[in-house]
MARSEMI-336781 format. One record per residue (C-alpha): residue number from 1; x, y, z. Coordinates in nm, 3 decimals. Example, Ala and Ser with C-alpha at 12.3 -4.5 7.8 and 13.67 -1.06 7.14 Angstrom:
resi  xx  yy  zz
1  1.230  -0.450  0.780
2  1.367  -0.106  0.714
***
This chain:
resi  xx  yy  zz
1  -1.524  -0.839  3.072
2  -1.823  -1.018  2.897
3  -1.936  -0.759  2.633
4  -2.302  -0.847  2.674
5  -2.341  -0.874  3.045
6  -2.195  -0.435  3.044
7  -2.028  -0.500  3.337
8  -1.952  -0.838  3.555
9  -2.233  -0.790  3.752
10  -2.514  -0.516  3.626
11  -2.811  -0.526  3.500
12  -3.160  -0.355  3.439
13  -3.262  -0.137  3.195
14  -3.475  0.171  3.064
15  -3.779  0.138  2.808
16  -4.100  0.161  2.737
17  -4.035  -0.268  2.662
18  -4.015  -0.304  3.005
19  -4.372  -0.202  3.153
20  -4.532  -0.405  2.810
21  -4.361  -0.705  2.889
22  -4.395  -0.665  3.276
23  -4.018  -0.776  3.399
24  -4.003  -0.747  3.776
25  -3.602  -0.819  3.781
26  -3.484  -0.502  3.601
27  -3.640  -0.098  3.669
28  -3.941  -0.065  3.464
29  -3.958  0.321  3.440
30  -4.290  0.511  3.315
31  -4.276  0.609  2.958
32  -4.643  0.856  3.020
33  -4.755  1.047  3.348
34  -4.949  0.834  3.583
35  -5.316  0.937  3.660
36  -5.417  1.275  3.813
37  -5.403  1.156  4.155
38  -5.076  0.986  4.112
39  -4.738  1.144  4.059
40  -4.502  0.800  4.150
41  -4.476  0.469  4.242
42  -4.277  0.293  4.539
43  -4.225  -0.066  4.472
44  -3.995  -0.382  4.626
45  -4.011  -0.741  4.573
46  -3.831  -1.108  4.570
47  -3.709  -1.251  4.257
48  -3.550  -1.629  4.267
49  -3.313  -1.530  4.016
50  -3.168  -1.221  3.830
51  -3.209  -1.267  3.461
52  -3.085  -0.978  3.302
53  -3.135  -1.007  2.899
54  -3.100  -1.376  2.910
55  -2.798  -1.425  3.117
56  -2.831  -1.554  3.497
57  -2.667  -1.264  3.711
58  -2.733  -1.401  4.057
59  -3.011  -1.561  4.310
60  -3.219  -1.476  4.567
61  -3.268  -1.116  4.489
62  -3.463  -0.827  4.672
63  -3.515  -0.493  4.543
64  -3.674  -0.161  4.579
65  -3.797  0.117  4.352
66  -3.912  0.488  4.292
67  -4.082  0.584  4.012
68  -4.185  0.952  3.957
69  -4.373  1.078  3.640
70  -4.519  1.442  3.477
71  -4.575  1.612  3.184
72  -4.413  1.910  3.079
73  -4.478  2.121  2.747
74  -4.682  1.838  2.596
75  -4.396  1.551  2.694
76  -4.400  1.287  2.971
77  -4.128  1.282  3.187
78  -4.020  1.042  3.400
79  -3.714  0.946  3.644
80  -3.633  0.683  3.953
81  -3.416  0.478  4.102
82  -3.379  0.139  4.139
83  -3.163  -0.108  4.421
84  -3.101  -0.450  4.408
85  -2.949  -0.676  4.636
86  -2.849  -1.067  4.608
87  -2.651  -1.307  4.827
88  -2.591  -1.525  4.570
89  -2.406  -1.339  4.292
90  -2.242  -1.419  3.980
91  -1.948  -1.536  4.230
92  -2.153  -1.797  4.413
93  -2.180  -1.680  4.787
94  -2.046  -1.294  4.723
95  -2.310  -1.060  4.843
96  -2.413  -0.822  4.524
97  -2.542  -0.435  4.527
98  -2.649  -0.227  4.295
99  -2.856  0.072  4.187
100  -2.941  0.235  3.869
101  -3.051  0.604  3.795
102  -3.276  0.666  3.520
103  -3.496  0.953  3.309
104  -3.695  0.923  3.025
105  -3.866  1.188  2.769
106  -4.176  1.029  2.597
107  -4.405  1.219  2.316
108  -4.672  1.120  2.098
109  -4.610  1.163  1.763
110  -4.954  1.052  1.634
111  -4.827  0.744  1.435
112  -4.604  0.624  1.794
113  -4.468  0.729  2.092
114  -4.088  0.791  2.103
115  -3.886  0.779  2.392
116  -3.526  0.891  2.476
117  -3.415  0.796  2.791
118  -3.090  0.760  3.011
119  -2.975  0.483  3.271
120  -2.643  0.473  3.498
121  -2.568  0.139  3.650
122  -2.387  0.177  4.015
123  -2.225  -0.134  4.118
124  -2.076  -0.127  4.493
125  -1.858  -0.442  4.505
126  -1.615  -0.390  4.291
127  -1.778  -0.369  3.933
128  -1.764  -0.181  3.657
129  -2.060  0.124  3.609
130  -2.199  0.138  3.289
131  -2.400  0.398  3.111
132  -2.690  0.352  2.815
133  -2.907  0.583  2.613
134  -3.216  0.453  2.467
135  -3.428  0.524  2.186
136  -3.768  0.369  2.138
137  -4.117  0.370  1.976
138  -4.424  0.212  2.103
139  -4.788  0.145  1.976
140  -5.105  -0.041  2.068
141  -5.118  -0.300  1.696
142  -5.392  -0.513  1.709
143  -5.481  -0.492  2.083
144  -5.148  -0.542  2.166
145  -4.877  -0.312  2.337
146  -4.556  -0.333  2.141
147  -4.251  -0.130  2.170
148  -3.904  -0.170  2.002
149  -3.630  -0.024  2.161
150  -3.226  0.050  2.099
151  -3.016  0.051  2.395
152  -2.685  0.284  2.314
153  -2.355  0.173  2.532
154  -2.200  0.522  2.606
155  -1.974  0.310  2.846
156  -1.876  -0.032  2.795
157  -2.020  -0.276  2.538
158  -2.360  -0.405  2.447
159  -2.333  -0.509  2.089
160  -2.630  -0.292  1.998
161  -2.848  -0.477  2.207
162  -3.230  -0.391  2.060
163  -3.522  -0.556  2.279
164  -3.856  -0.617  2.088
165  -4.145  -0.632  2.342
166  -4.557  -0.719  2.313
167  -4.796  -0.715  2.560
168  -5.124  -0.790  2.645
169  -5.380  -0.722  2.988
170  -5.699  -0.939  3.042
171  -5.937  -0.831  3.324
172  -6.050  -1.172  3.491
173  -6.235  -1.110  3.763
174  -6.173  -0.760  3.837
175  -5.817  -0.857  3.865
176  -5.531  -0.818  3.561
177  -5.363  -1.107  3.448
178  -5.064  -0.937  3.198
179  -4.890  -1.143  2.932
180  -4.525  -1.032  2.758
181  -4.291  -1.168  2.522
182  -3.938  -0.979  2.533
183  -3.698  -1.122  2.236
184  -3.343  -0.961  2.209
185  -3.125  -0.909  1.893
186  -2.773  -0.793  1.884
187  -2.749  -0.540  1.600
188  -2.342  -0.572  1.644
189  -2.334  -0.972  1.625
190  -2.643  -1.024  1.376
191  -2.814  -1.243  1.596
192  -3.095  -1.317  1.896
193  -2.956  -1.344  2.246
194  -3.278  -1.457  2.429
195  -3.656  -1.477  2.459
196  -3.884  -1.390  2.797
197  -4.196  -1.489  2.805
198  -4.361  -1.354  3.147
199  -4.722  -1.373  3.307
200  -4.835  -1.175  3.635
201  -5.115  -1.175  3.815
202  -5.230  -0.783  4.017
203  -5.430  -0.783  4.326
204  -5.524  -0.435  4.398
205  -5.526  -0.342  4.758
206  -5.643  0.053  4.776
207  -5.348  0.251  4.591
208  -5.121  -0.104  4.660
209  -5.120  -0.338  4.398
210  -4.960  -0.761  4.475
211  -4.833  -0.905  4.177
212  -4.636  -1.227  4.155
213  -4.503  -1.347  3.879
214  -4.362  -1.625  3.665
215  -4.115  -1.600  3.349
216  -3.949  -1.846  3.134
217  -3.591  -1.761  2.927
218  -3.505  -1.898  2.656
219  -3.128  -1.894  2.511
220  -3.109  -1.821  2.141
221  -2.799  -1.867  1.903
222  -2.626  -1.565  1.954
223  -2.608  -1.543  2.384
224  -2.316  -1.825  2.397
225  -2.147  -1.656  2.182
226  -2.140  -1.316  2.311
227  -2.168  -1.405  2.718
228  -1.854  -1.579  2.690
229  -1.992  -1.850  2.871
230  -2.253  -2.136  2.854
231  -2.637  -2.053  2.948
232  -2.911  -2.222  2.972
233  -3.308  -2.189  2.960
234  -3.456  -2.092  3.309
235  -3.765  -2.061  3.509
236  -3.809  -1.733  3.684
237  -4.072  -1.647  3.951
238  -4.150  -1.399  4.198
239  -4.396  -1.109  4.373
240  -4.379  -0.726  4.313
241  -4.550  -0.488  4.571
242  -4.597  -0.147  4.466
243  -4.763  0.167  4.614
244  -4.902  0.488  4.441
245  -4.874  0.815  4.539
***
């Protein structure tokens, strides 16, 4: 089993990272409530490849998503669910399933937000489920969104993967173009495993938003080693459609 990958054919994850850096391929679940007259969002899309924290899991991908947010006693709490289907998995022409549950507690603490939140990975061809907790703080620096954010392998091995993430949103034209840089460190291995750098584009439509997508990975020293395997920089692209409610 690669230690990095969690299981042979998993992915996705839970943080506050996520929605700052705007990465379509994994669950980006809400770290605050949504507006008053939105409790959730339903979301699916296309993704040419799935690039899960640097390492090419499989092509062709289509998934789906549920988002639901609140607040309770002064927190924000959040859950969904998130499916993913490829033809093209990590064993070239095996069809690939999966679907991860997730929660998340958010509160601001004045100086940050922390979150703690919770993701199970379900695989249904044959692969290992995996498990995380994950502890983060974010905070608008500057203009930008950052977050930094520990993912905890209750099952399996990450090697203490930690995921900065920064952000930004320009309004051009009525319309948001959002910029992210994701770079990932391995606190068990001392090193960087990758760096995402992702733009999207959102064309409102009503309570629908259209957003495709481009993102470029970059390998950094410590992936090889840990993957088990040789990877490579890659070009990702793709469209997200997603529906308030």
């Amino acid at each position: 089993m690669q230690k990095l990958v969690i299981t042979t054919i998993t992915g996705g994850l839970l943080a506050a990272s996520s929605a700052v850096a705007g990465d379509f391929t994994v669950p980006i679940a809400p770290t605050s409530a949504p507006a008053a007259a939105s409790i959730g969002t339903l979301a699916t899309g296309y993704h040419n490849v799935y690039n899960f924290r640097g390492i090419n899991l499989g092509n062709d991908m289509i998934t789906t998503q549920l988002d639901v947010a609140t607040q309770v006693a002064g927190l924000d709490v959040s859950a969904g669910a998130w499916y993913a289907s490829m033809e093209d998995g990590p064993t070239r022409g095996t069809n690939v399933d999966e679907l991860d549950l997730y929660g998340a507690v958010a509160k601001d603490l004045g100086f940050a937000t922390a979150t703690v939140g919770y993701i199970h990975y379900n695989n249904f061809n044959d692969g290992d489920d995996a498990q995380e907790v994950t502890f983060g703080l974010s905070k608008s620096l500057f203009g930008l969104d950052t977050s930094l954010t520990y993912f905890w392998d209750v099952e399996t091995d990450n090697d203490g993967y930690t995921e900065l993430a920064i952000g930004k949103s320009h309004d051009i034209f009525g319309h948001s173009i959002n910029l992210g840089l994701t770079v990932g460190y391995l606190v068990e291995q001392s090193g960087f495993s990758h760096a995402t750098l992702t733009a999207s584009y959102d064309i409102p439509f009503g309570n629908a938003t259209l957003s495709p997508y481009v993102a470029q990975v970059w390998e950094l020293d410590e992936l090889e080693t840990t993957a088990g395997k040789a990877e490579s920089n890659e070009f990702v692209g793709g469209v997200n459609f997603s529906v308030s409610f």
